[in-house]
C-alpha positions as CSV (number, residue, x, y, z in Angstrom):
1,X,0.0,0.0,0.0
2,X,3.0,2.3,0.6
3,X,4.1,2.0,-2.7
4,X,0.4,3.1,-4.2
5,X,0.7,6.1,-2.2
6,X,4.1,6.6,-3.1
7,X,3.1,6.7,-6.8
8,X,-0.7,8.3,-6.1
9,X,0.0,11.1,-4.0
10,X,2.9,13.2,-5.7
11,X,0.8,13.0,-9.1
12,X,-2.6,13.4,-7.9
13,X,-0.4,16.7,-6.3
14,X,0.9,17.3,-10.0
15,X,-2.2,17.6,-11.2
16,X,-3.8,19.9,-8.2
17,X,-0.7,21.9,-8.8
18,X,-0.9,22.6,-12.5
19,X,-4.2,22.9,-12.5
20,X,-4.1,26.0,-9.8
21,X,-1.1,27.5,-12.1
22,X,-3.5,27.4,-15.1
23,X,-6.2,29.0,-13.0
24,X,-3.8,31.6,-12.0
25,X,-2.0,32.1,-15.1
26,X,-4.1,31.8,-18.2
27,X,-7.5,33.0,-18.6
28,X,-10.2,31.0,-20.4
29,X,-9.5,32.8,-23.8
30,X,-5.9,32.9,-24.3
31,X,-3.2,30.3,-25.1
32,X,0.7,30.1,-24.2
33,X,2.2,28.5,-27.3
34,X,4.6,26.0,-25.8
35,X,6.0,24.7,-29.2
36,X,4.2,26.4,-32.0
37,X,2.4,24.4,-33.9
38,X,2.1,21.7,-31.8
39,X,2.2,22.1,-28.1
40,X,0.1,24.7,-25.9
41,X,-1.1,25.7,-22.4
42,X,-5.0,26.4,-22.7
43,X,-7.9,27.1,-20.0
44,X,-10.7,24.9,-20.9
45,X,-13.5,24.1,-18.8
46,X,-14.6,20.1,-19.0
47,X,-18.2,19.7,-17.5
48,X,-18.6,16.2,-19.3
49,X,-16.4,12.7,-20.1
50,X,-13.4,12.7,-22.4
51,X,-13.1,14.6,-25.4
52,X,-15.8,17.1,-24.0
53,X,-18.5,14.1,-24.5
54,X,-22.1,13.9,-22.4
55,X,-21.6,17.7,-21.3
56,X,-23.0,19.3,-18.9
57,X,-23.6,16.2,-16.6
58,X,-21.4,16.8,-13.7
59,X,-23.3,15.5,-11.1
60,X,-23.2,11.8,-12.9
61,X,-19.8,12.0,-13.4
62,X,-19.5,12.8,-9.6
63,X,-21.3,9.7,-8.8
64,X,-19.3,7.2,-11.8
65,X,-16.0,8.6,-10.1
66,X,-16.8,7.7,-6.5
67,X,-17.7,4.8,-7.7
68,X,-14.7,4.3,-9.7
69,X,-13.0,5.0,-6.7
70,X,-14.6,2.6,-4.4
71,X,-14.0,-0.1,-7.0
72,X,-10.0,1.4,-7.1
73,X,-9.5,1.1,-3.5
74,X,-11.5,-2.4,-2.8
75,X,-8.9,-3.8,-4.9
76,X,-6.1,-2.4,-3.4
77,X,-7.2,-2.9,0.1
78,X,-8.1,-6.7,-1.2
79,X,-5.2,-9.6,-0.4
80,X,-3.5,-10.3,-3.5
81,X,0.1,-11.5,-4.4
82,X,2.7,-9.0,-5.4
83,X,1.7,-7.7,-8.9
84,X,4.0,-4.7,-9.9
85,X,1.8,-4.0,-13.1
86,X,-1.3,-3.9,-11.3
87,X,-0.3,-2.2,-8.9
88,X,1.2,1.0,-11.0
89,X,-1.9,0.7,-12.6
90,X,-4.5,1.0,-9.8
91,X,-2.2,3.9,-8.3
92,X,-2.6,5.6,-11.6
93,X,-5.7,5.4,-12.0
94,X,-6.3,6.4,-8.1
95,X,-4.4,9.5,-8.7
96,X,-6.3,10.1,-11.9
97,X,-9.6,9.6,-10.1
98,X,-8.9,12.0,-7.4
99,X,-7.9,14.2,-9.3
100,X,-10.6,15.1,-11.7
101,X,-13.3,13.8,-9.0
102,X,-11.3,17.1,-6.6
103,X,-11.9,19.1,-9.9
104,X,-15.9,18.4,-10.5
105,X,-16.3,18.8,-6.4
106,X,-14.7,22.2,-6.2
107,X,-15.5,23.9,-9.5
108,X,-18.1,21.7,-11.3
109,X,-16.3,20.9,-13.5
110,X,-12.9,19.7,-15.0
111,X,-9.8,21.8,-15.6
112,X,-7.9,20.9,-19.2
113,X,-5.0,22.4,-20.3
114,X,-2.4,20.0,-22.3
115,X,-3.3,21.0,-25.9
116,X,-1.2,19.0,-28.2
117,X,-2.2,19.1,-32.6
118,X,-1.0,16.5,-33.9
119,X,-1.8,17.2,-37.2
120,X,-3.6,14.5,-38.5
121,X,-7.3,13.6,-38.8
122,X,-9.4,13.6,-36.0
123,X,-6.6,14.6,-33.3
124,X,-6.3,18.6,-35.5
125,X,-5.9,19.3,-32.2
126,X,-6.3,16.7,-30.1
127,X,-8.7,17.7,-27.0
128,X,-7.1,19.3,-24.5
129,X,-6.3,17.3,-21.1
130,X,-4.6,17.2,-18.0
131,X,-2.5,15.3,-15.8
132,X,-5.1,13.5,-14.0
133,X,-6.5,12.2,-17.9
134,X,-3.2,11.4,-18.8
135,X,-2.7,9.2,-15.2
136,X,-6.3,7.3,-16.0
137,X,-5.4,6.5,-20.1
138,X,-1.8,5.1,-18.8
139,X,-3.4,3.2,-16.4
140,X,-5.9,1.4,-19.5
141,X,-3.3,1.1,-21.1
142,X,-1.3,-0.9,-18.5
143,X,-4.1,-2.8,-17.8
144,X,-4.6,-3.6,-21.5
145,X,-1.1,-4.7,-21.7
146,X,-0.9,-6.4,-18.7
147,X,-3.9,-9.0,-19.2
148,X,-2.5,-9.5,-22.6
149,X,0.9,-10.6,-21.3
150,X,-1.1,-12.5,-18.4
151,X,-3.1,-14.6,-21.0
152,X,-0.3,-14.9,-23.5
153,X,2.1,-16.7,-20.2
154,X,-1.3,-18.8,-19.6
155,X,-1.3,-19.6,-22.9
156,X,2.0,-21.0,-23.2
157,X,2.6,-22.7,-20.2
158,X,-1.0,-24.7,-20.0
């Protein structure tokens, strides 16, 4: 459990931290060109899901992340053998949790700022995003990877 805090804490901190530096720094309609053409700080406001989807519905979101984050900490209170993967990937997705869940509590709604374009169809820019986003897709991704490698071991040794 140490560990999960280890990794949880100082990111979900990340993302409170940039997220008040945004607030204080940009307003809503400007942008700070990072690397032009491809990188910049924004101040968007995030009242739905991912990629702006199902605005305006705060209030369920508050209720999917708390119980997201029930189901998060259930498994990492439950006994289980040591399982490195898993367990970077339940802190990640606790910090990601927390943070956007401290975000929808205290504003009503999510702070974004990470605007990346990328230049290609449908990411001409990609939706802007924050730490706490980025902590929750690494986490699916992990997962993902992880179950894959879990079957494909199964696979080969049964």
């Amino acid at each position: 459990m140490k560990f999960i805090l280890f990794v949880s804490l100082p990111l979900y901190a990340l993302d409170q931290w940039t997220k008040q530096l945004v607030l204080r720094f940009i307003s809503p309609d400007e942008s700070r060109v990072v690397i032009r053409d491809f990188f910049s700080l924004v101040n968007v406001t995030n009242t739905g899901a991912a990629f702006g989807s199902f605005r305006n519905n705060n209030r369920l979101f508050i209720v999917i992340s708390t119980a997201a984050l029930l189901v998060v900490l259930m498994l990492l209170l439950r006994r289980h053998p040591t399982d490195t993967w898993r367990d970077v990937s339940l802190a990640l997705l606790l910090a990601g949790i927390l943070g956007n869940l401290t975000d929808r509590l205290l504003y009503g709604h999510v702070i974004d700022f990470l605007l990346f374009d990328l230049h290609i169809p449908y990411a001409h820019p990609w939706p802007a995003f924050n730490v706490a986003d980025s902590c929750i897709s690494i986490a699916v991704v992990l997962f993902v990877l992880h179950s894959l490698w879990k079957e494909k071991s199964a696979a080969a040794g049964g």
